[in-house]
NUKOL-963281 format. One line per field, with one value per residue (C-alpha): residue number from 1; residue in one letter; x, y, z. Coordinates in nm, 4 decimals. Each point is the difference from the previous one (the first is absolute). Last residue first. Layout:
seq <- c(NUM_...)
type <- c(A_...)
east <- c(X_...)
north <- c(Y_...)
up <- c(Z_...)
! end
This chain:
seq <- c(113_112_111_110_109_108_107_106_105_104_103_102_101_100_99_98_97_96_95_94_93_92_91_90_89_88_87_86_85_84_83_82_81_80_79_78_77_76_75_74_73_72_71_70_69_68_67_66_65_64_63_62_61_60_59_58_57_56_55_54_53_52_51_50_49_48_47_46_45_44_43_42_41_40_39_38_37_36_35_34_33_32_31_30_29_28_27_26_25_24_23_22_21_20_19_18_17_16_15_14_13_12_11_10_9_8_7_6_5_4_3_2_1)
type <- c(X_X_X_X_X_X_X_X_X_X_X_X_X_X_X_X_X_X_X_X_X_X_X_X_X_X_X_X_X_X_X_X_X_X_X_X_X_X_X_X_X_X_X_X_X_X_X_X_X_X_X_X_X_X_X_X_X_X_X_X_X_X_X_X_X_X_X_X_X_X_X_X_X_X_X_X_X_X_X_X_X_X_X_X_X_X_X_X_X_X_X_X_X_X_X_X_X_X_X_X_X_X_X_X_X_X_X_X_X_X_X_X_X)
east <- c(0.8238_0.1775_0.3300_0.1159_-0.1937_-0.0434_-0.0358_-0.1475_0.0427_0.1651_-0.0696_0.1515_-0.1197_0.2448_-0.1579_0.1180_-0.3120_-0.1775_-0.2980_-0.1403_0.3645_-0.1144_0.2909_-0.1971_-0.0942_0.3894_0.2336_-0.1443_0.2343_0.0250_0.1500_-0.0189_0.0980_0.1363_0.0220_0.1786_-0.3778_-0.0080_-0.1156_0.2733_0.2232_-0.1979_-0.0681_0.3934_0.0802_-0.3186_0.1410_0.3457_-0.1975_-0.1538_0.2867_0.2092_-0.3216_-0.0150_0.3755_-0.1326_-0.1669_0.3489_0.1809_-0.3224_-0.3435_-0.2669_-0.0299_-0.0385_-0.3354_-0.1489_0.2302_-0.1362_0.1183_-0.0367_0.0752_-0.2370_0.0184_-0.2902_-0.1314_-0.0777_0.0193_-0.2829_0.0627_-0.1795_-0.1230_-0.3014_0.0080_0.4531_0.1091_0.1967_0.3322_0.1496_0.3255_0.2396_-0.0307_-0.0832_-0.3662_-0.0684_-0.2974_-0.2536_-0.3864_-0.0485_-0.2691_-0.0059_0.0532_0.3226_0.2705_0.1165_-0.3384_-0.0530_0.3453_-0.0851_-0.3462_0.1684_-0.2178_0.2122_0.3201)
north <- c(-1.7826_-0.2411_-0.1349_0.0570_0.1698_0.4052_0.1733_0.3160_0.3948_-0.0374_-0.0204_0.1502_-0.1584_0.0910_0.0257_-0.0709_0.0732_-0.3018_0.0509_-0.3358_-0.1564_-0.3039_-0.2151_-0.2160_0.3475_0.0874_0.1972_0.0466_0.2771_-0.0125_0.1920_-0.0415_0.1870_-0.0062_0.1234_0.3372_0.0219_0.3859_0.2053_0.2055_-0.2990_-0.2094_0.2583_0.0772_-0.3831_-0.0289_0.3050_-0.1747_-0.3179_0.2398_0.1332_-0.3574_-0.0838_0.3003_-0.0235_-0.3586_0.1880_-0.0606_-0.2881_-0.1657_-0.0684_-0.1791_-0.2963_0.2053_0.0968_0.2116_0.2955_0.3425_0.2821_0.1743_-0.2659_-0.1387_-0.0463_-0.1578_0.0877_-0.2315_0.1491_-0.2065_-0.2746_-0.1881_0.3206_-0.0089_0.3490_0.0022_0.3270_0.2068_0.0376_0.1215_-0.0146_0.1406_0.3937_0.0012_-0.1152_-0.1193_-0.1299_0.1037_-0.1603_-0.0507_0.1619_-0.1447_0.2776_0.1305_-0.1272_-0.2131_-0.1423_-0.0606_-0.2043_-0.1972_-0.0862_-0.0924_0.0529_0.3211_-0.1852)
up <- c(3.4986_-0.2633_-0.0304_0.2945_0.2909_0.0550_0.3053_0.0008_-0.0105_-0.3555_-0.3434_-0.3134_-0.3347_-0.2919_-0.3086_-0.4196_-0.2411_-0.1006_0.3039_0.1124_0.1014_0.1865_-0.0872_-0.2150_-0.2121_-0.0087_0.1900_0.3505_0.2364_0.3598_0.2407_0.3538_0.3052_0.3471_0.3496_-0.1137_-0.2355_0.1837_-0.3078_-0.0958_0.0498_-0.2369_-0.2450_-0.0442_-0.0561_-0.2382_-0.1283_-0.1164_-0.1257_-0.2574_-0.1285_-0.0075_-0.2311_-0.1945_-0.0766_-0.1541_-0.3047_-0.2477_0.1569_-0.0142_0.1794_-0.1724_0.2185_0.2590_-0.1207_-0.2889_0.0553_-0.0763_0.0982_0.3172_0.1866_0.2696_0.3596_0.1612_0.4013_0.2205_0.3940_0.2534_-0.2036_-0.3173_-0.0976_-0.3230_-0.1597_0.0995_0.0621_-0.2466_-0.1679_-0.2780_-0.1627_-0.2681_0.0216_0.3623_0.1997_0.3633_0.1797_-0.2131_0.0842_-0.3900_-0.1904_-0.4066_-0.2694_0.2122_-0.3255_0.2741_0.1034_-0.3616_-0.0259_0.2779_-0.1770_-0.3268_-0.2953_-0.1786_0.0544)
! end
């Protein structure tokens, strides 16, 4: 989508703090960190939100949650890690291309925090 911020920062017409980057996903640090590590995975192309994923695009999804796993380990999270993702404007979701916050180096409560 020619509009979508995540999809500019893919394309490289937006700077991003790169974290990691293949053929189906990017990631980069979080502009606004809600934990000492927050970085967002994205896919490559573009989902709206996870109410948008199908049979068709969800092999981005299992991708994506694949190099969380890998990121986490290369980057010491062994004490934990979270991973949200808002689908929806009531949810929070401020960005309508499907993200995966990473966080870690904290403790986290339940629901919120």
């Amino acid at each position: 989508m020619e509009d979508c911020l995540f999809c500019k920062i893919i394309k490289g017409e937006i700077p991003s703090s790169k974290v990691y980057e293949d053929d189906m996903c990017y990631a980069f640090n979080d502009i606004d960190p809600k934990a000492p590590t927050h970085f967002l995975v994205i896919p490559k192309e573009h989902i709206p939100s996870a109410a948008a994923i199908t049979p068709e695009n969800s092999v981005y999804v299992a991708h994506i949650f694949e190099v969380i796993a890998k990121l986490a380990k290369e980057k010491g999270m062994d004490k934990g890690f979270r991973v949200v993702s808002n689908c929806g404007e009531s949810a929070g979701q401020s960005v309508f291309h499907l993200h995966f916050h990473v966080m870690s180096g904290r403790d986290f409560t339940w629901p919120a925090g």
